[in-house]
mmJSON file of the N, C-alpha and C atoms, coordinates in Angstrom:
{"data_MODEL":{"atom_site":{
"group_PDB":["ATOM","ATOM","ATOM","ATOM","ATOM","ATOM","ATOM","ATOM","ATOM","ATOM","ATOM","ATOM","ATOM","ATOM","ATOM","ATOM","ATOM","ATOM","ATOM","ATOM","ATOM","ATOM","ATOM","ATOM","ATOM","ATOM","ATOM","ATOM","ATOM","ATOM","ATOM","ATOM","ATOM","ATOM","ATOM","ATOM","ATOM","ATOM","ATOM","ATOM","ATOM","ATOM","ATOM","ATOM","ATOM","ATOM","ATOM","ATOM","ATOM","ATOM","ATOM","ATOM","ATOM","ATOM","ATOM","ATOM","ATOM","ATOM","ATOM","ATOM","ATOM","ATOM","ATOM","ATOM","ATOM","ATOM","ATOM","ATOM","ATOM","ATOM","ATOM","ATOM","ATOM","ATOM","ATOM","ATOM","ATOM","ATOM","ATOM","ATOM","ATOM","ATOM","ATOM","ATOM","ATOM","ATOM","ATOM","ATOM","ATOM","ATOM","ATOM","ATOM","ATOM","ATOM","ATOM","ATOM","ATOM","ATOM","ATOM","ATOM","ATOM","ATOM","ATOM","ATOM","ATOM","ATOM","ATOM","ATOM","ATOM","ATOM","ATOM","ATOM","ATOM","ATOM","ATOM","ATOM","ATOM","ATOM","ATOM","ATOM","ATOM","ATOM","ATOM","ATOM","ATOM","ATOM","ATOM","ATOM","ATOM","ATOM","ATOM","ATOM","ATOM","ATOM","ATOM","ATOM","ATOM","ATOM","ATOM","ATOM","ATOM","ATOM","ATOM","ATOM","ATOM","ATOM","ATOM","ATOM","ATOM","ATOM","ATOM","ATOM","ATOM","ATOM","ATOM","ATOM"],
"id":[1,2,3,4,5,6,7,8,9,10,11,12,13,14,15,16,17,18,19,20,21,22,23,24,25,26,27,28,29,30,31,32,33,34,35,36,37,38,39,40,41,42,43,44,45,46,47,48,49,50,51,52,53,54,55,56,57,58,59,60,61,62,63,64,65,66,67,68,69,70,71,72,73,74,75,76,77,78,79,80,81,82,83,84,85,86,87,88,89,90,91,92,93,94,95,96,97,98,99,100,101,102,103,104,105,106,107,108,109,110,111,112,113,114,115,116,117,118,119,120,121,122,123,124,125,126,127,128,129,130,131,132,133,134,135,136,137,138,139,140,141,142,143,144,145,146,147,148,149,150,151,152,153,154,155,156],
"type_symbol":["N","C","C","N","C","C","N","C","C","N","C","C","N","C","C","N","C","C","N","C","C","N","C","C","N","C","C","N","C","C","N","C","C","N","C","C","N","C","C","N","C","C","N","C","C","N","C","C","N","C","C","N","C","C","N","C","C","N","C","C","N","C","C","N","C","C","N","C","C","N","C","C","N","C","C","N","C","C","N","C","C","N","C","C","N","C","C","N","C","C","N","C","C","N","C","C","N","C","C","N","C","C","N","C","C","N","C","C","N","C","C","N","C","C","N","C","C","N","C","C","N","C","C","N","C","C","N","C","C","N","C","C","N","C","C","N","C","C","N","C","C","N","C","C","N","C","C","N","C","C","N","C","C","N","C","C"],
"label_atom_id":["N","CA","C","N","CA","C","N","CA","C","N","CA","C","N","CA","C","N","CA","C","N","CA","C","N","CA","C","N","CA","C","N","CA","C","N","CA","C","N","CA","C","N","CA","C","N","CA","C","N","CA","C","N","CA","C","N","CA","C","N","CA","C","N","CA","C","N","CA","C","N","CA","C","N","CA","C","N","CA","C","N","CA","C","N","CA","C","N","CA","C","N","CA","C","N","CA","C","N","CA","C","N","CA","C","N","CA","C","N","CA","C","N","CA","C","N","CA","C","N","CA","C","N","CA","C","N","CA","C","N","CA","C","N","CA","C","N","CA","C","N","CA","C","N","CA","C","N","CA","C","N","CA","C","N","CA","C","N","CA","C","N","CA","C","N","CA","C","N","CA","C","N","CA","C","N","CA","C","N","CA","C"],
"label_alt_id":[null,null,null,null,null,null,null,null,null,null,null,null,null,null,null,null,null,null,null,null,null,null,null,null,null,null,null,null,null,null,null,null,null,null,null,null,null,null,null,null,null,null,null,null,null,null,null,null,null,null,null,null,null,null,null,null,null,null,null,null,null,null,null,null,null,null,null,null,null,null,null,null,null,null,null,null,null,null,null,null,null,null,null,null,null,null,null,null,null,null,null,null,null,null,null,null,null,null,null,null,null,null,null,null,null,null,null,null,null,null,null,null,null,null,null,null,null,null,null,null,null,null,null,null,null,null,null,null,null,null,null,null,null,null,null,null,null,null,null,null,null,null,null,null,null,null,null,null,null,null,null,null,null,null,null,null],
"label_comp_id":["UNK","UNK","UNK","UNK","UNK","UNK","UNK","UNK","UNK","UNK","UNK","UNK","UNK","UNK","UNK","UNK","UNK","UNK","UNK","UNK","UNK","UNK","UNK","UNK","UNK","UNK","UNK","UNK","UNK","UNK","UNK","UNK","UNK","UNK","UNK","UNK","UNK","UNK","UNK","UNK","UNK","UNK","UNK","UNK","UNK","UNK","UNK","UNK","UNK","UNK","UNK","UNK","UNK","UNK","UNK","UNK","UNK","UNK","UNK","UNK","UNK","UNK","UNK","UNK","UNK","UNK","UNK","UNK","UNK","UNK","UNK","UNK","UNK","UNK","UNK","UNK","UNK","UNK","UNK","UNK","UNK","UNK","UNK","UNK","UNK","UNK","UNK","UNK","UNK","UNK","UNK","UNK","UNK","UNK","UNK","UNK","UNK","UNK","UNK","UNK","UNK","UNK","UNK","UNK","UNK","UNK","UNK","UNK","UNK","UNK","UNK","UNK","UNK","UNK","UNK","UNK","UNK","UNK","UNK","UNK","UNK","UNK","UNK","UNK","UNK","UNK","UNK","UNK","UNK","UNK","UNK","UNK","UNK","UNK","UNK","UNK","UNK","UNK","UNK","UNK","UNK","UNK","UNK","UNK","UNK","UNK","UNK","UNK","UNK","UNK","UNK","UNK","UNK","UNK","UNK","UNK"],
"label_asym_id":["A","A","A","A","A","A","A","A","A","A","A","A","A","A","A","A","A","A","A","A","A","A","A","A","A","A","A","A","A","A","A","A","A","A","A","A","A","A","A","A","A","A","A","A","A","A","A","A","A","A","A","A","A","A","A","A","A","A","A","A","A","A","A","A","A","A","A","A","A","A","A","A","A","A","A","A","A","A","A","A","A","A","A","A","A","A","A","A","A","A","A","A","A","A","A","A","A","A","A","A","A","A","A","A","A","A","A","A","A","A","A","A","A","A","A","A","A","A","A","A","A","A","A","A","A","A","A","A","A","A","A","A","A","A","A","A","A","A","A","A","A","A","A","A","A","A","A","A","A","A","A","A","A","A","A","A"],
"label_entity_id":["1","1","1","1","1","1","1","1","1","1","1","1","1","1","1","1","1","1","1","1","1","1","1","1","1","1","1","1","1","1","1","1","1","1","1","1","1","1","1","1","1","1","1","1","1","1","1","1","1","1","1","1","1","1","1","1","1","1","1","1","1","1","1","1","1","1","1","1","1","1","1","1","1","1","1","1","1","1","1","1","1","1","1","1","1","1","1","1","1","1","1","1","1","1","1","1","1","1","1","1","1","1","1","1","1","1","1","1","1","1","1","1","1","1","1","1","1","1","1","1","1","1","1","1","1","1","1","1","1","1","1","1","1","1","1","1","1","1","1","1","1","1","1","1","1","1","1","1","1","1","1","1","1","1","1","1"],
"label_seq_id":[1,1,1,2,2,2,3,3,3,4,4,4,5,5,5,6,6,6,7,7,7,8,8,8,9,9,9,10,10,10,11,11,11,12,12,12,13,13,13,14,14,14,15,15,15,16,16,16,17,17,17,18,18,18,19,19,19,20,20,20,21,21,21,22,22,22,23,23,23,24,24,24,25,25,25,26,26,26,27,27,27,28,28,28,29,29,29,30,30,30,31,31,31,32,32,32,33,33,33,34,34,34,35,35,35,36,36,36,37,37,37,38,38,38,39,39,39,40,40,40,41,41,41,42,42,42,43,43,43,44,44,44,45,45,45,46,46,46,47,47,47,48,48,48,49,49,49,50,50,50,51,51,51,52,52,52],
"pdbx_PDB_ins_code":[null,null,null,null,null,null,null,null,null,null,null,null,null,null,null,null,null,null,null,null,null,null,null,null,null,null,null,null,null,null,null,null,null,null,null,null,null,null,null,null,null,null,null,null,null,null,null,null,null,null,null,null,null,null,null,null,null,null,null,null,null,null,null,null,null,null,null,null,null,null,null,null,null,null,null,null,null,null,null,null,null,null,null,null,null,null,null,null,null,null,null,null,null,null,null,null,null,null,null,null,null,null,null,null,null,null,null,null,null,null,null,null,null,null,null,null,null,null,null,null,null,null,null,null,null,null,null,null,null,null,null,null,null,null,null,null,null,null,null,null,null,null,null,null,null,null,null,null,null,null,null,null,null,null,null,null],
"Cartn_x":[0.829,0.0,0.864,1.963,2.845,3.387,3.289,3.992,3.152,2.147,0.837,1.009,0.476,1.047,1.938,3.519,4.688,4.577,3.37,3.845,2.029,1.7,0.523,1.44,1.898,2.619,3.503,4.475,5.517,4.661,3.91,2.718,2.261,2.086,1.016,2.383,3.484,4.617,5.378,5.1,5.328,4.198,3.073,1.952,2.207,2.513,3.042,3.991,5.094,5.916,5.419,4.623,4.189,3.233,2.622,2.017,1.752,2.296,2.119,3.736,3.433,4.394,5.605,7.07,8.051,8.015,8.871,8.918,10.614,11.313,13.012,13.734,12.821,13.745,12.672,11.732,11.352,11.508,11.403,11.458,9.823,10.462,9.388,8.415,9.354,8.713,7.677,7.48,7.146,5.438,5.355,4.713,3.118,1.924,1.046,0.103,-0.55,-1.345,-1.476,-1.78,-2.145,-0.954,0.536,1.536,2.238,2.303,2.423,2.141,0.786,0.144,0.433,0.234,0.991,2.183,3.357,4.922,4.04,3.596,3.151,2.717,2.238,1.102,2.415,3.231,4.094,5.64,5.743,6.684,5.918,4.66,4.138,4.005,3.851,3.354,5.063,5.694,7.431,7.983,7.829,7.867,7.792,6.275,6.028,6.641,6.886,7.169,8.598,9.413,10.687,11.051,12.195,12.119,12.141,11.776,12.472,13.864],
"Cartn_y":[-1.204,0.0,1.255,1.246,2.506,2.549,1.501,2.133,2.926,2.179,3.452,4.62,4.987,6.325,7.181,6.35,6.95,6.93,6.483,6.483,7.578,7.946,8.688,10.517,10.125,11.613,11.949,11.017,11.332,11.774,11.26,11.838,13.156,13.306,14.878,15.4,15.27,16.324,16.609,15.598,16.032,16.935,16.604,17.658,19.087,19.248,20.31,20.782,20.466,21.238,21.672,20.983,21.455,22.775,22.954,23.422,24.472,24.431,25.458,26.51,27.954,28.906,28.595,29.133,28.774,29.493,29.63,30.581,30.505,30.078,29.769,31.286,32.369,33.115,34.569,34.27,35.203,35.597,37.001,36.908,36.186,35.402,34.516,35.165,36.334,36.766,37.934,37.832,39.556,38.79,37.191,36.689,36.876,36.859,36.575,35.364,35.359,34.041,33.155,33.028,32.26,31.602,32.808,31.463,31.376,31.379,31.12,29.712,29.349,28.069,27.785,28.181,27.272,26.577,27.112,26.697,25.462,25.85,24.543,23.657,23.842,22.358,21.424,22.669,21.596,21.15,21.93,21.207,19.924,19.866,18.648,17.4,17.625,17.067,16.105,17.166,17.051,16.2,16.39,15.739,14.115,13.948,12.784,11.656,12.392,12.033,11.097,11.781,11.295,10.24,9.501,8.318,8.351,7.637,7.703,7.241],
"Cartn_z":[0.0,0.0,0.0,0.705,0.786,-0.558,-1.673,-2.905,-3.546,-3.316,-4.184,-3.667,-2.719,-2.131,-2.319,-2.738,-2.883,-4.998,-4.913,-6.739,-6.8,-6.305,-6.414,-6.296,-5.332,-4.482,-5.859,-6.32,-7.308,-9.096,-8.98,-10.37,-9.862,-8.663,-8.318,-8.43,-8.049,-8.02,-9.193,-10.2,-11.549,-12.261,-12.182,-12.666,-11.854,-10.333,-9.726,-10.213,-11.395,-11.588,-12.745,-13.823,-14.808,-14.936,-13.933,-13.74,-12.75,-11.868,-11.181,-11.076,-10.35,-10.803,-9.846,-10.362,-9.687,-8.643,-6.992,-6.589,-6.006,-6.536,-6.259,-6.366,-7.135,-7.356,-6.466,-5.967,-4.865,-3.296,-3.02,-1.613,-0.787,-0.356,0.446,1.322,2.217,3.273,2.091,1.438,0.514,-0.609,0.08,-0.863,-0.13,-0.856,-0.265,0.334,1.202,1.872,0.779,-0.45,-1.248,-1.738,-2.501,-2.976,-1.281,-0.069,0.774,1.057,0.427,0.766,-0.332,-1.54,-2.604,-2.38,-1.532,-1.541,-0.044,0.817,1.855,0.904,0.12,-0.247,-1.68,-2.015,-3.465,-1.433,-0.891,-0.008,0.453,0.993,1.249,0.415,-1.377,-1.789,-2.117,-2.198,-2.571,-1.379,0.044,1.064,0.466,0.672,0.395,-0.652,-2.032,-2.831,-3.018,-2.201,-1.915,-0.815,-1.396,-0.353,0.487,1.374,3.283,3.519],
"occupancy":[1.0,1.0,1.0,1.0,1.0,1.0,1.0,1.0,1.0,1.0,1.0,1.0,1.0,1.0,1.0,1.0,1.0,1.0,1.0,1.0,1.0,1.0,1.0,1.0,1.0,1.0,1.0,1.0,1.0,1.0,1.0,1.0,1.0,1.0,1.0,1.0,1.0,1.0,1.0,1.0,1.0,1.0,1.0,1.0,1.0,1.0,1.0,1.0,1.0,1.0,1.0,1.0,1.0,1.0,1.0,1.0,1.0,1.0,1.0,1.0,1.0,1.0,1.0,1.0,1.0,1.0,1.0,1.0,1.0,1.0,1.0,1.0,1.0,1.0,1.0,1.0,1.0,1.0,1.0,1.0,1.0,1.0,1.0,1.0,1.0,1.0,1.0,1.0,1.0,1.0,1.0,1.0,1.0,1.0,1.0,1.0,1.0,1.0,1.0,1.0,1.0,1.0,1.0,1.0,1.0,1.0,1.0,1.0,1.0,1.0,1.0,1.0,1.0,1.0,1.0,1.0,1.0,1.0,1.0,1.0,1.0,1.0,1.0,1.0,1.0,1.0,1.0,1.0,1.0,1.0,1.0,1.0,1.0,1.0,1.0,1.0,1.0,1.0,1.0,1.0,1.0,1.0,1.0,1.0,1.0,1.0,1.0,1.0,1.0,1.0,1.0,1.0,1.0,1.0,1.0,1.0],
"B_iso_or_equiv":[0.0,0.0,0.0,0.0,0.0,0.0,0.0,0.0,0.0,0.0,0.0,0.0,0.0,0.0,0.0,0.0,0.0,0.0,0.0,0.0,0.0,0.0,0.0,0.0,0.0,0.0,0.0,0.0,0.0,0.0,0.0,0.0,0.0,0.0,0.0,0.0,0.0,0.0,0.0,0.0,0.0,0.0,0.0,0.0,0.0,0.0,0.0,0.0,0.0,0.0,0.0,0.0,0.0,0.0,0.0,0.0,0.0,0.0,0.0,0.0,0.0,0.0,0.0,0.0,0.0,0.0,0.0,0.0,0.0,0.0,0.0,0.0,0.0,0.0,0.0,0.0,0.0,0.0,0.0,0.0,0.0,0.0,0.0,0.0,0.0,0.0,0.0,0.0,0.0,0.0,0.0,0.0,0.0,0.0,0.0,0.0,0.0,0.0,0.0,0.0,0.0,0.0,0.0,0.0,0.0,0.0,0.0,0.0,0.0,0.0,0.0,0.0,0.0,0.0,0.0,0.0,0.0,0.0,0.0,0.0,0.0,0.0,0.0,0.0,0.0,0.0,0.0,0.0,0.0,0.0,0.0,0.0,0.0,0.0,0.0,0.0,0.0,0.0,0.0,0.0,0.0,0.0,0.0,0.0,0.0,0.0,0.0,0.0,0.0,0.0,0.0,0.0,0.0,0.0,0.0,0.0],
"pdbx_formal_charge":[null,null,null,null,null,null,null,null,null,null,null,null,null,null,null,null,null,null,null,null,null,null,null,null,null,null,null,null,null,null,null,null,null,null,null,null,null,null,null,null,null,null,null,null,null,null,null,null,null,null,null,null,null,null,null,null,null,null,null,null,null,null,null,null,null,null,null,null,null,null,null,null,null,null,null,null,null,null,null,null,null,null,null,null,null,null,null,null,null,null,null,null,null,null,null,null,null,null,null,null,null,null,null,null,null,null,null,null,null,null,null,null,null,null,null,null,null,null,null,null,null,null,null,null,null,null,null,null,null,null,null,null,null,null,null,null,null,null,null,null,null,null,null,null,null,null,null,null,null,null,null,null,null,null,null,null],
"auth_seq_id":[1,1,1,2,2,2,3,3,3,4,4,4,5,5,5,6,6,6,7,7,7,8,8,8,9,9,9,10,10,10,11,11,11,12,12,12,13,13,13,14,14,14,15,15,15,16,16,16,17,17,17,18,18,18,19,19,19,20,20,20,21,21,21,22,22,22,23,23,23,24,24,24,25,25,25,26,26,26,27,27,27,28,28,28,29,29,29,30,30,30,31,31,31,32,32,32,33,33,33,34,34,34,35,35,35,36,36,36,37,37,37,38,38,38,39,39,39,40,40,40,41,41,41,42,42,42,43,43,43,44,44,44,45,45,45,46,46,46,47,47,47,48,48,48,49,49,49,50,50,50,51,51,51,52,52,52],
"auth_comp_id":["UNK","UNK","UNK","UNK","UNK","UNK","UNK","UNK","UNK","UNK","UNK","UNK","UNK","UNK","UNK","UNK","UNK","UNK","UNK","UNK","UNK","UNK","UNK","UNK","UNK","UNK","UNK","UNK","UNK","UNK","UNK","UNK","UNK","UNK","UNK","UNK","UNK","UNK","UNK","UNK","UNK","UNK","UNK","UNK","UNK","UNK","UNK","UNK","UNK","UNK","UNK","UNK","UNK","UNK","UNK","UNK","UNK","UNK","UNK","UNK","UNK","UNK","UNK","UNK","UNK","UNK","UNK","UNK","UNK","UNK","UNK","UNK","UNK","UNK","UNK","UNK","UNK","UNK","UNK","UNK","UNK","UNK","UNK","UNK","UNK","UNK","UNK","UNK","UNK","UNK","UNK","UNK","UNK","UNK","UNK","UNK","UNK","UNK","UNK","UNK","UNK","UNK","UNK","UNK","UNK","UNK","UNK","UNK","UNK","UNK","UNK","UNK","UNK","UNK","UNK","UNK","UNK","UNK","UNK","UNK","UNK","UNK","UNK","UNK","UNK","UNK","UNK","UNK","UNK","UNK","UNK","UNK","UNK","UNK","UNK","UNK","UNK","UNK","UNK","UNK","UNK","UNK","UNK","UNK","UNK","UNK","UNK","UNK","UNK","UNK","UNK","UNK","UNK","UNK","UNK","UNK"],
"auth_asym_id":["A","A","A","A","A","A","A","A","A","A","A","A","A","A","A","A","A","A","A","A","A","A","A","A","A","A","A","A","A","A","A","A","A","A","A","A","A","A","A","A","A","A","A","A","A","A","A","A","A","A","A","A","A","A","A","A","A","A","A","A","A","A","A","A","A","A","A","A","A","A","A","A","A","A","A","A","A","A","A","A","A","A","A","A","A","A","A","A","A","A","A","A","A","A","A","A","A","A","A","A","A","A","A","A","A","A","A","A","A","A","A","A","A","A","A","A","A","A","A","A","A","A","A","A","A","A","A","A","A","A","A","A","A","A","A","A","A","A","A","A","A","A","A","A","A","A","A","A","A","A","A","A","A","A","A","A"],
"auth_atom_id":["N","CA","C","N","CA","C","N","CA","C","N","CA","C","N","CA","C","N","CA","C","N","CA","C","N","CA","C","N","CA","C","N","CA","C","N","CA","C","N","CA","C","N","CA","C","N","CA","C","N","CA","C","N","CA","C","N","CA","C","N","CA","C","N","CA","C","N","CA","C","N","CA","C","N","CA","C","N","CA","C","N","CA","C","N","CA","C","N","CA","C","N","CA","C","N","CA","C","N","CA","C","N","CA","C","N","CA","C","N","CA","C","N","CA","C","N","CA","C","N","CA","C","N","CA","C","N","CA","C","N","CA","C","N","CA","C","N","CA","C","N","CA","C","N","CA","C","N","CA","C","N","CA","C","N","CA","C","N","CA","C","N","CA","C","N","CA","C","N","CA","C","N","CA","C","N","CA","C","N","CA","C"],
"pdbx_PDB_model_num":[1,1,1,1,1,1,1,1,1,1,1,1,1,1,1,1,1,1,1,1,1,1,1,1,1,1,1,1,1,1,1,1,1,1,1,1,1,1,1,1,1,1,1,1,1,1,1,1,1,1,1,1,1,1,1,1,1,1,1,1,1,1,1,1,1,1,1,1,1,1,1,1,1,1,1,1,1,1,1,1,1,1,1,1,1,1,1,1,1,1,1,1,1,1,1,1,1,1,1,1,1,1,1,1,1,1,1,1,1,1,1,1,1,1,1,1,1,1,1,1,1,1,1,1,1,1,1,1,1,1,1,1,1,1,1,1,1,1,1,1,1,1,1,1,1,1,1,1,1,1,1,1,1,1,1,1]
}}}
């Protein structure tokens, strides 16, 4: 069951890069509530994705 999971997470984090905006080259603190939670939700999804 944990491979599905780890092969579900690694597909959403490839569509996450396709798709959603970079933020590597912004000031973080200067961003608003929304890509704020954007960078939480691709770190979570990125989290997961990677091995233990």
């Amino acid at each position: 069951m944990k491979t599905v999971k780890k092969a579900f997470f690694k597909t959403l984090a490839r569509v996450n890069k396709l798709i959603m905006p970079q933020y590597s080259k912004r000031d973080l603190n200067r961003l608003s509530k929304l890509d704020q939670a954007l960078i939480a939700y691709r770190y979570y999804v990125t989290k997961n994705a990677l091995d233990d």
